[in-house]
C-alpha positions, 0 to 999 in steps of 0.5 A: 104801578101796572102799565099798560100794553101798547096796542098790537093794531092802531087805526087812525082816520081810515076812509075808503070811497067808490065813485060817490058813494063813501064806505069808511069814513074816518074810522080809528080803532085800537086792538090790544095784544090778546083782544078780541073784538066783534065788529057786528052792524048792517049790511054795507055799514063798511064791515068787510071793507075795513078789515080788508084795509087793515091788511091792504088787501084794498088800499084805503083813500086816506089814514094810518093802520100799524101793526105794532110799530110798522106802518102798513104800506108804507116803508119808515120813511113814508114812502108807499111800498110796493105790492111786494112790499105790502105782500110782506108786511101781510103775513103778520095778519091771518085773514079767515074769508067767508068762503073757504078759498081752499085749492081743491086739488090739495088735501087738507095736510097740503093746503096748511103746509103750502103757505109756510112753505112757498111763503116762509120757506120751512122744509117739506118736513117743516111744513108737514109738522107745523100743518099737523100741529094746526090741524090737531088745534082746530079738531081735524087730525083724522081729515088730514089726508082729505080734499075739500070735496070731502070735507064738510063746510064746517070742517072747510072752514076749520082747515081754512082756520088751520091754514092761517094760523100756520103762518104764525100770525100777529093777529087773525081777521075773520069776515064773516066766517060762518055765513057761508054754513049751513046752520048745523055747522057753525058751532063747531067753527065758532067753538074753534074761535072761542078756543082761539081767543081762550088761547089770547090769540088778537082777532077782530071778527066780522060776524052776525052771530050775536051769541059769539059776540055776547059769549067771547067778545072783549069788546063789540064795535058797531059799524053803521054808514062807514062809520064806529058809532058806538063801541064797548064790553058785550054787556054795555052794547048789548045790554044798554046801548047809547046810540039809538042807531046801535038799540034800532039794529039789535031790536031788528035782531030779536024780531 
């Protein structure tokens, strides 16, 4: 008999609210270990906010996020924790932003290898072979010794990839990773992705590229007004979607 893996991510009952206006409003997801799933839908359907909550990058009004066994922001007993606290309970996500967010004055090698150091205390030597290791993984091995400045957008980005996973994380949050490109280069960053979920990495990937989602995906989730409204393999969104919400956006798409 197969017996199936518990989830790495459960989400039960998630809302967030800003003044009147509510962003999530009671979502619940799983994420198996290994998966990786799509979160596509319009703009303001709560996308950005939810993976930002997962992590308590923003603290959500109401519901539960655990990360294996751990209840993010709160301690076994259910008493919430403090910033520091919550600090490291995050380092068990990697979170990809759709801007870079790299230190400008760092090179590539550095702005890898400060995490690991600063954060996880490695040695300098430590931190410098991990940094190397991540960034042959993402193609920039000959960049190693570059500023941002130097770099392409698309190479930013990878180095922004390399950055995360040197913190060996449970799972990867990516927002929007290749809106910020020039469309030139966003193969190149979603061809490091693919890799990433060949390799069964856990990612949830907040994205608009339709092909990624069709190409690589376990599973698509479409957001709507704060809320899951329809979610399945890339085949059955795509291909025959229930919801009139979920054919009204992807026949938006194809126009």
């Amino acid at each position: 008999m197969v017996t199936t893996p518990p989830p790495l991510l459960s989400v039960t009952g998630l809302r967030k609210q800003y003044a009147d206006r509510v962003v999530l409003d009671g979502v619940s997801l799983e994420v198996s270990p290994g998966e990786t799933v799509v979160v596509i839908g319009p703009s303001g359907s709560g996308k950005t906010t939810m993976l930002r909550c997962l992590n308590y990058l923003e603290s959500p009004d109401d519901g539960v996020v655990k990360l294996g066994e751990e209840r993010i922001g709160y301690d076994p007993h259910g008493k919430r924790l403090p910033e520091i606290g919550i600090a490291r309970q995050r380092e068990r996500f990697g979170f990809v932003f759709q801007r870079f967010n790299l230190f400008s004055h760092l090179n590539a090698r550095d702005n890898v290898a400060i995490g690991p150091r600063k954060v996880l205390g490695l040695t300098k030597d430590e931190a410098y072979a991990r940094a190397a290791d991540e960034l042959d993984r993402v193609h920039l091995s000959a960049h190693a010794h570059k500023r941002p400045g130097q770099l392409s957008g698309g190479q930013q980005q990878r180095v922004a990839i390399a950055r995360a996973l040197a913190m060996r994380p449970e799972m990867l949050l990516f927002d929007e990773p290749t809106s910020a490109l020039d469309p030139e280069l966003v193969q190149e960053v979603l061809e490091v992705m693919q890799e990433l979920a060949r390799a069964a990495m856990t990612m949830i990937v907040v994205t608009h590229e339709m092909s990624f989602a069709r190409d690589v995906a376990d599973r698509v989730i479409f957001m709507d007004g704060g809320a899951i409204v329809e979610q399945g393999t890339p085949d059955e969104v795509f291909g025959s979607p229930r919801e009139d919400r979920t054919r009204k956006f992807l026949a938006h798409l194809k126009r």
